[in-house]
C-alpha positions in Angstrom: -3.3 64.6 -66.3 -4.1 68.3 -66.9 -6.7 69.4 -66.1 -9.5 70.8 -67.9 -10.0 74.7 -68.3 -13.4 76.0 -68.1 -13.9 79.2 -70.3 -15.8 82.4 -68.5 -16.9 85.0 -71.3 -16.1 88.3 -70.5 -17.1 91.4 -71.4 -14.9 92.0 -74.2 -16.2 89.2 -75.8 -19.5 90.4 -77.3 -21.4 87.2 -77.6 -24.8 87.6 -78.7 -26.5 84.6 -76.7 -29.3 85.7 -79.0 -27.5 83.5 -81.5 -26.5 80.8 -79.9 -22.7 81.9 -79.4 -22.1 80.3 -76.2 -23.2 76.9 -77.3 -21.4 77.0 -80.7 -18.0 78.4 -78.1 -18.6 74.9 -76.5 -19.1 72.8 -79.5 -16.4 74.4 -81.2 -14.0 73.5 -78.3 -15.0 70.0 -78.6 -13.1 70.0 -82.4 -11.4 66.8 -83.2 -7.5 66.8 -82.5 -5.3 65.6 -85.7 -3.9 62.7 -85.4 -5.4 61.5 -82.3 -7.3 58.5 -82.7 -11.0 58.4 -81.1 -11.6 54.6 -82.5 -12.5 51.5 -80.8 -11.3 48.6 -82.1 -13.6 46.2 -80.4 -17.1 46.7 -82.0 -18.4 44.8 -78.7 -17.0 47.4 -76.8 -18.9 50.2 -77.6 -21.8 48.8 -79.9 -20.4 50.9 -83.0 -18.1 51.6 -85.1 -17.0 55.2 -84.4 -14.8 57.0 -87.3 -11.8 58.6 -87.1 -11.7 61.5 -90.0 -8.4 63.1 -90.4 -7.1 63.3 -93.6 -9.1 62.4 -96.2 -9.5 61.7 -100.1 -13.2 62.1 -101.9 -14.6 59.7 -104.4 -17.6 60.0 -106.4 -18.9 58.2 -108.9 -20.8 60.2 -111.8 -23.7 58.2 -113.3 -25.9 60.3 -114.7 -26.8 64.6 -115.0 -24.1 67.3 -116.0 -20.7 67.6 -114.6 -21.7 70.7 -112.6 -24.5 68.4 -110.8 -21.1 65.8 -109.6 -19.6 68.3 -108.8 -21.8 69.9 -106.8 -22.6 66.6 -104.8 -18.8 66.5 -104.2 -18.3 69.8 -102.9 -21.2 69.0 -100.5 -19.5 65.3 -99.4 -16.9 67.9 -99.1 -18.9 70.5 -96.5 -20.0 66.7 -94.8 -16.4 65.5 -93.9 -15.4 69.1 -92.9 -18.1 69.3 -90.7 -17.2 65.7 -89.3 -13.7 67.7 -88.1 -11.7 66.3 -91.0 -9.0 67.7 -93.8 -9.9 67.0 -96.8 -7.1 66.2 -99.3 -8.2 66.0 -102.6 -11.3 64.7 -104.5 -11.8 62.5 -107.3 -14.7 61.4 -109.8 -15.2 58.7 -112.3 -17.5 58.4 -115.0 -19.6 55.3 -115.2 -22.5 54.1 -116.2 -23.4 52.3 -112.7 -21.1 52.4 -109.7 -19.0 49.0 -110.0 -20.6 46.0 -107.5 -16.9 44.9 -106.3 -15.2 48.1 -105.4 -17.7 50.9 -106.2 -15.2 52.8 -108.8 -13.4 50.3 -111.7 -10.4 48.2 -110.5 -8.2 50.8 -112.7 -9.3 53.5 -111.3 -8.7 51.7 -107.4 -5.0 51.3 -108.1 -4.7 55.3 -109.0 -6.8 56.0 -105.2 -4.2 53.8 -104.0 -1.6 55.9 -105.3 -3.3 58.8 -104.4 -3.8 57.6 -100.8 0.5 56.9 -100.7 1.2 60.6 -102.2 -1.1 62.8 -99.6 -0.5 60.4 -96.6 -4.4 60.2 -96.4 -5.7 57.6 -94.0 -9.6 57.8 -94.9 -11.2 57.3 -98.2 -14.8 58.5 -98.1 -16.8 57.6 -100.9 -20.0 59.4 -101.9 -22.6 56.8 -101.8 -23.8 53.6 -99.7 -21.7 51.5 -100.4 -22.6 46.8 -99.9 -20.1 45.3 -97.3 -18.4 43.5 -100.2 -17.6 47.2 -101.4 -16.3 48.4 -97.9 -13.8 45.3 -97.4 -12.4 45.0 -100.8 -11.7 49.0 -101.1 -9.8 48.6 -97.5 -7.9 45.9 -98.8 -6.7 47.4 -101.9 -6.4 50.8 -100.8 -5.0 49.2 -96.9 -6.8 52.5 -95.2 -10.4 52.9 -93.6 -13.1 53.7 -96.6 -16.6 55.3 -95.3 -19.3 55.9 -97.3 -21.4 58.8 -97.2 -24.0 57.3 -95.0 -21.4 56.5 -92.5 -20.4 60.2 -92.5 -23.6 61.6 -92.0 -24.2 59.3 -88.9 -21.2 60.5 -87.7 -22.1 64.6 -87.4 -25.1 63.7 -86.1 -24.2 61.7 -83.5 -21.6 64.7 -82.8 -24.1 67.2 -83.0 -26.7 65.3 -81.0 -27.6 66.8 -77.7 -31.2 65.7 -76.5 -31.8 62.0 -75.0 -34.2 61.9 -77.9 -31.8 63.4 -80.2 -29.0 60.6 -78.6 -31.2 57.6 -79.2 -32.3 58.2 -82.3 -28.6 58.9 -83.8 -27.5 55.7 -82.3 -30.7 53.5 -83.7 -29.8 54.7 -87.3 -25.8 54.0 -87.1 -26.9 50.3 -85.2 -29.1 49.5 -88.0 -26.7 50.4 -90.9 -23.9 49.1 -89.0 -25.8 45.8 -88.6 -25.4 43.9 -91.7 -21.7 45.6 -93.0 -20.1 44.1 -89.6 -19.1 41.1 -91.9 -17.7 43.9 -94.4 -15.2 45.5 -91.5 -12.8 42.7 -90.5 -11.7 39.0 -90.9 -11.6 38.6 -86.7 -15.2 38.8 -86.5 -15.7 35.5 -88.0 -13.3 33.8 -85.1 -15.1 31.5 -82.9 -15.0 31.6 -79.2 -15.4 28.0 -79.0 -16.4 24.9 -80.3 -18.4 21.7 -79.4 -15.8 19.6 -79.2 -17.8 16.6 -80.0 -16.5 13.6 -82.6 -12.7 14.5 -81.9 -12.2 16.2 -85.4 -11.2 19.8 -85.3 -13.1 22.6 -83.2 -11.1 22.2 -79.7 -11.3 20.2 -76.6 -11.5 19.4 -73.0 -10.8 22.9 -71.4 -11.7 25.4 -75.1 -15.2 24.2 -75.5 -16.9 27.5 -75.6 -20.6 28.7 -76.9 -19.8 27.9 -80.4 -20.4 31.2 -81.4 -18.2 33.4 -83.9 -17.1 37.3 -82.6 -19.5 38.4 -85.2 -22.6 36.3 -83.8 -22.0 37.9 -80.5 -22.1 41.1 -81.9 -25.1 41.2 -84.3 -27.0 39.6 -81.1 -25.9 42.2 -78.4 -26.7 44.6 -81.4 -29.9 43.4 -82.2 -30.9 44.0 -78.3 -29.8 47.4 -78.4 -31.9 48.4 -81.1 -35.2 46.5 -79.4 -34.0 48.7 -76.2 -33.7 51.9 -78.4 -36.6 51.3 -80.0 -38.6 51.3 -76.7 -37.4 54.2 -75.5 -37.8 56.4 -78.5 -41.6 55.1 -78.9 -42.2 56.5 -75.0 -40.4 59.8 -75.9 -42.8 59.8 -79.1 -46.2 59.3 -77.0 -44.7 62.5 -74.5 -44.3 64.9 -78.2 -47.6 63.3 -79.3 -49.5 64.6 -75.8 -48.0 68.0 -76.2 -48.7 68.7 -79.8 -52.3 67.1 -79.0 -52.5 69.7 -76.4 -51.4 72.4 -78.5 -54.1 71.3 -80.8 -56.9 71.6 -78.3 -55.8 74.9 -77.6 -56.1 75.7 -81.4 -52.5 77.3 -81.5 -52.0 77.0 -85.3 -48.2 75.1 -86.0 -45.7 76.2 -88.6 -42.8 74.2 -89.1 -39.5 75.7 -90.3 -38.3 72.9 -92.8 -35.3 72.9 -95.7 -32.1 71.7 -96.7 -29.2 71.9 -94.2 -27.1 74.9 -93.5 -30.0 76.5 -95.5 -30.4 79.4 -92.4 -33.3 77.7 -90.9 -31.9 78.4 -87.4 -31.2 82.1 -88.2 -34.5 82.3 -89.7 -36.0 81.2 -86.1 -33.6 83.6 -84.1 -35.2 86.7 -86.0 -38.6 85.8 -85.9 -38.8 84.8 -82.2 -35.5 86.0 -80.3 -35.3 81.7 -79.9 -31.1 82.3 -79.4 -30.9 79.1 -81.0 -27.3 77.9 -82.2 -26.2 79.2 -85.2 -23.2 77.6 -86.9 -22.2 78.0 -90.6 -22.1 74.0 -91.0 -23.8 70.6 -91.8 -27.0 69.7 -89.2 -25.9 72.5 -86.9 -29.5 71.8 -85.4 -30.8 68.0 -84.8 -33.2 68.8 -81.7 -36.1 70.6 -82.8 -36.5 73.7 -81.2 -40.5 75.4 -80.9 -41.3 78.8 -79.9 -44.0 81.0 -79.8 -45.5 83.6 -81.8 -47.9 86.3 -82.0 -49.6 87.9 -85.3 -50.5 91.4 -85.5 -54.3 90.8 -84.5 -53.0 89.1 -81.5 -53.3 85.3 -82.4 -50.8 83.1 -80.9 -48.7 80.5 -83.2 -45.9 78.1 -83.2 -42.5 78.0 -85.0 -40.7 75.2 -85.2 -37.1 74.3 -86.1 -36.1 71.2 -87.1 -33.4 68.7 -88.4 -32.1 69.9 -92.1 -32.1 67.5 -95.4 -29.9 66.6 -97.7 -29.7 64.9 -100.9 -29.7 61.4 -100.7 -30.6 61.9 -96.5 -29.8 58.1 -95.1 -33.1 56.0 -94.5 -31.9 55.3 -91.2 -32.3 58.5 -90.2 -35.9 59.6 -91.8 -37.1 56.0 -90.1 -35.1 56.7 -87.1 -36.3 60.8 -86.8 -39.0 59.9 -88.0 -41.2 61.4 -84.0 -39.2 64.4 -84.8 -40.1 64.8 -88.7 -43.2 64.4 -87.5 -43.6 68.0 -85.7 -43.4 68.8 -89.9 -46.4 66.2 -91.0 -48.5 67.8 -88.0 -48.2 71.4 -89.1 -50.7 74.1 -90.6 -47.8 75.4 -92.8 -44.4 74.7 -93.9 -42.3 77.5 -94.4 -39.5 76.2 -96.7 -36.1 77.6 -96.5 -34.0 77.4 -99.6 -29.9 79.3 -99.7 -30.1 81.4 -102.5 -26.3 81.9 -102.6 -26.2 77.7 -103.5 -24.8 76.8 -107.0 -28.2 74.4 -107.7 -30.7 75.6 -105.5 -33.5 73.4 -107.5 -31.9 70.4 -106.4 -32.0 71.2 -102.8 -36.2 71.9 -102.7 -36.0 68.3 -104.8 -34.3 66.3 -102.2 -36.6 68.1 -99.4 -40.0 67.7 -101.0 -38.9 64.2 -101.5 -37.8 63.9 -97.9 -41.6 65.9 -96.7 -43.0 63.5 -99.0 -41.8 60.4 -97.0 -43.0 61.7 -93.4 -46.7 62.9 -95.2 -45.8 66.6 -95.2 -46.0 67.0 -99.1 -49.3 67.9 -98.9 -49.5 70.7 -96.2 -49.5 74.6 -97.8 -45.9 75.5 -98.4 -44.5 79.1 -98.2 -40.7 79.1 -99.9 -38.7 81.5 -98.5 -35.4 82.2 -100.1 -32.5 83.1 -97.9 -29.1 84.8 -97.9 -30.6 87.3 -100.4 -27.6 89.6 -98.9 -24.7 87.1 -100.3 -26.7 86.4 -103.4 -26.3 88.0 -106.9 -28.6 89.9 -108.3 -29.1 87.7 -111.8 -29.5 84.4 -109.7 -32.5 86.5 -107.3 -34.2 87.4 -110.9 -34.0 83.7 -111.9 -35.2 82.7 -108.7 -38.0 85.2 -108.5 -39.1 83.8 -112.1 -38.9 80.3 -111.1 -40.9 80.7 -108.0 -43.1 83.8 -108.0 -44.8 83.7 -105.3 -41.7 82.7 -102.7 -40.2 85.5 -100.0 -37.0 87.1 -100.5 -35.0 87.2 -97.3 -32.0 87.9 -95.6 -31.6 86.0 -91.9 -28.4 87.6 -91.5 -29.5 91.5 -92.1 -33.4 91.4 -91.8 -34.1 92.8 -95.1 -37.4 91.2 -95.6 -38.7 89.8 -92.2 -41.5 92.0 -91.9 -42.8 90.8 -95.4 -42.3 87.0 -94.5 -44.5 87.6 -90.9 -46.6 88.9 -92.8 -47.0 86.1 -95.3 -46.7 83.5 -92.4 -49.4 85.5 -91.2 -52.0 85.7 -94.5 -51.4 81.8 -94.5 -52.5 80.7 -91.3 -55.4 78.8 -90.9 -58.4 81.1 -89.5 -61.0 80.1 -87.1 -64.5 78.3 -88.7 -67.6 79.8 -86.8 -67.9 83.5 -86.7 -69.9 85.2 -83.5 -70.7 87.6 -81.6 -71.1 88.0 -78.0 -70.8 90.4 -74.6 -69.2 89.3 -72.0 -69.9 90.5 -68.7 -66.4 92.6 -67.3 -65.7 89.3 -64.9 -65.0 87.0 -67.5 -61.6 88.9 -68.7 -59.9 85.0 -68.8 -62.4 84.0 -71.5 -61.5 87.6 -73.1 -58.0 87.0 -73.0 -58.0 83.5 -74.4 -60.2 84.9 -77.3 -57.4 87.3 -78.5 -55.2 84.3 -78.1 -56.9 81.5 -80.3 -58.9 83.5 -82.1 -59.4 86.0 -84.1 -61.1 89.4 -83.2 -63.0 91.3 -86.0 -64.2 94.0 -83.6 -64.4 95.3 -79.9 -67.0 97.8 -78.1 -67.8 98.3 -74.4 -71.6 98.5 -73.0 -72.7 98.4 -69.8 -73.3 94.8 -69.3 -69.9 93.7 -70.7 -67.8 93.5 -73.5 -69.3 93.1 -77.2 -66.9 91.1 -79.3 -67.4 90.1 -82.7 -65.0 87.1 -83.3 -64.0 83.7 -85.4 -63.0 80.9 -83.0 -62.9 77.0 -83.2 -65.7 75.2 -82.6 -65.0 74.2 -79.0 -64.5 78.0 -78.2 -67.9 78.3 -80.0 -69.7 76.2 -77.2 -68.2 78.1 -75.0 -69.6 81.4 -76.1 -72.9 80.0 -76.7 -74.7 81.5 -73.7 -73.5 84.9 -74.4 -73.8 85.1 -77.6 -76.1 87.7 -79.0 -78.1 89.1 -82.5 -77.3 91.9 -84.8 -80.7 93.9 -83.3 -79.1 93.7 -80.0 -75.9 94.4 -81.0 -77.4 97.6 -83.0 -79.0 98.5 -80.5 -76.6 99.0 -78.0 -74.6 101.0 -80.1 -76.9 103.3 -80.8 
């Protein structure tokens, strides 16, 4: 076997570890090879039903909107299955009223997919939509190659792109649970028993093949069912650990802002510039599933969070809201949500639809929103007047460039939640820690030096409050010293 090279960057590379180049080197390495199968066939093997996207052919059906808005959610399925590490071949849509229950599209319009399918040598169809296990096993019999629906797909980048144990175990409850109930749908030797009672001398085996009486698919759906118990543990003690730390970022009173949007919006860029994260940067689909938090100052000195997390996507599977849902969370548990929208996307109303709806399902909906529009550098100048008239109060920025930054900290800034209870106090010189921590979770109106200590006129939380109660001091004093 040969054995594996190790790449060493040199010099004359020029990666910017500031971007996350070394780990997008890796994961780019990692590509799929054509026409090497990664599948399993046994399903008890390995738990799941991993996908093999080659060469595949697009089908959507179009049920209601314009034919720019099927098109669009096309072209995306499109960006998915690329993403995935496949070729895609060619794309088709159908008009309909509602998708068909049998075989998603119309039984005329299956034969042409067939046809299609035997002309491009294609040996995935992926359509764009969840589709029932009736759907699945009757398009793979009339079409005789693999079909995967969109859900399927989108498990499948993330569980590429996954890097964290959380990250892991959460990618691999949402694929268990929709594989669960479409095992029936994916092949007629799951219903083979392993044995049979033997019992009453009719059929059903013997001295020497009695067995468990249980069918292939039985087995299965059991050992499933106690994987997702297992996962489901482990992802509930991983959520109590992310709970204690954002409690304890809480108690400090470090205002959170959460860095939320659709996927391949910029978010990740977005983070880079602000902080310096070096978080990976990849012009694809859920480049970033692990949420990434870093810290930031304001101008006056008050420290505050950024957060990146997991993008959105129309019709984002349920498994994975219910299944990220510990990560989504880091977004419900914010002060603000700085929404990232692409403003070089053909409908980029659609996108801030499907993630308010997604915000709306982890309790984030009603936090203050600042929409920021990105990629203001690719964009056209008549869609940035539209966009600027449909949302007047959103930032105009470029990740890529920096043009406009400076404005968005500043924005981020003006919308973070100031302390409640406003004092003022002198601190004798020995107490620079309680000084310090005042410049870093609160906020500092004023400074002056007299001979007892420092005078500082400051908003803090209440607990700091306490804290400064015994120095705390009146206006007459305060006058008074200054004069």
């Amino acid at each position: 076997m040969r054995e594996q090279e190790t790449y060493v960057p040199n010099e004359d590379d020029e990666l910017d570890a500031t971007t996350g180049e070394f780990e997008l080197s890796e994961r780019q390495a990692l590509r799929r090879v054509p026409g090497l199968s990664t599948e399993l066939t046994d399903v008890t093997e390995v738990e799941y039903r991993q996908l093999r996207l080659e060469r595949v052919i697009l089908v959507g059906v179009w049920t209601e909107g314009s034919q720019s808005d099927a098109e669009n959610s096309l072209t995306e399925l499109a960006a998915l299955a690329e993403t995935a590490g496949s070729q895609v071949l060619e794309g088709l849509i159908q008009r309909r009223n509602r998708p068909d229950p049998a075989t998603y599209i119309g039984r005329g319009k299956v034969d042409d997919l067939g046809a299609v399918v035997l002309s491009t040598g294609a040996d995935t169809v992926i359509c764009d939509g969840e589709l029932s296990p009736s759907q699945l096993r009757n398009l793979e019999q009339r079409t005789k190659v693999k079909v995967v629906d969109r859900t399927a797909l989108i498990l499948d980048i993330f569980a590429q792109h996954a890097k964290s144990k959380e990250g892991k175990a959460q990618v691999e409850l949402a694929q268990l649970e929709y594989l669960l109930p479409r095992l029936r749908g994916w092949g007629e030797t799951l219903s083979r028993q392993t044995g049979g009672s033997g019992r009453g001398g009719g059929a059903g085996g013997g001295v020497g093949v009695r067995g468990p009486g249980e069918t292939k698919l039985e087995t299965d759906r059991r050992r499933i069912r106690h994987r997702i118990s297992r996962l489901r543990r482990e992802i509930k003690a991983m959520r109590t650990v992310r709970q204690t730390k954002r409690a304890r970022r809480s108690r400090n009173a470090v205002p959170a802002v959460a860095i939320a949007g659709y996927t391949n919006a910029g978010k990740s860029s977005l983070l880079n510039r602000l902080t310096g994260a070096g978080v990976l940067v990849e012009n694809a689909l859920f480049a970033t599933l692990d949420p990434t938090t870093r810290k930031a100052t304001t101008s006056d000195g008050r420290l505050y969070t950024l957060s990146d997390t997991v993008g959105f996507v129309r019709h984002l599977p349920h498994q994975i809201v219910e299944a990220f849902r510990s990560t989504l969370e880091e977004i419900a548990d914010a002060d603000l949500v700085v929404h990232v929208v692409d403003g070089t996307h053909p409908d980029p109303e659609e996108q801030v639809r499907a993630v308010r709806e997604v915000l709306a399902e982890v309790g984030a909906d009603r936090l203050p929103e600042l929409l920021v529009i990105n990629k203001t550098d690719a964009a056209d100048e008549e869609t940035l007047l539209r966009l600027k008239r449909l949302w007047p109060d959103s930032v105009f920025v470029s990740a890529h460039t920096g043009r406009g930054v400076d404005g968005l900290r500043e924005a981020v800034e003006g919308r973070l939640p100031r302390p409640a209870v406003e004092i003022r106090a002198v601190l004798p010189y020995d107490r620079g820690d309680l000084v310090a921590r005042l410049h870093r979770q609160g906020e500092v109106l004023s400074t002056s030096h007299l001979p007892e200590g420092t005078l500082l006129h400051v908003r803090v939380n209440e607990a700091l409050a306490a804290e400064l109660a015994p120095y705390e001091t009146g206006t007459d004093r305060m006058v008074g010293h200054r004069s």
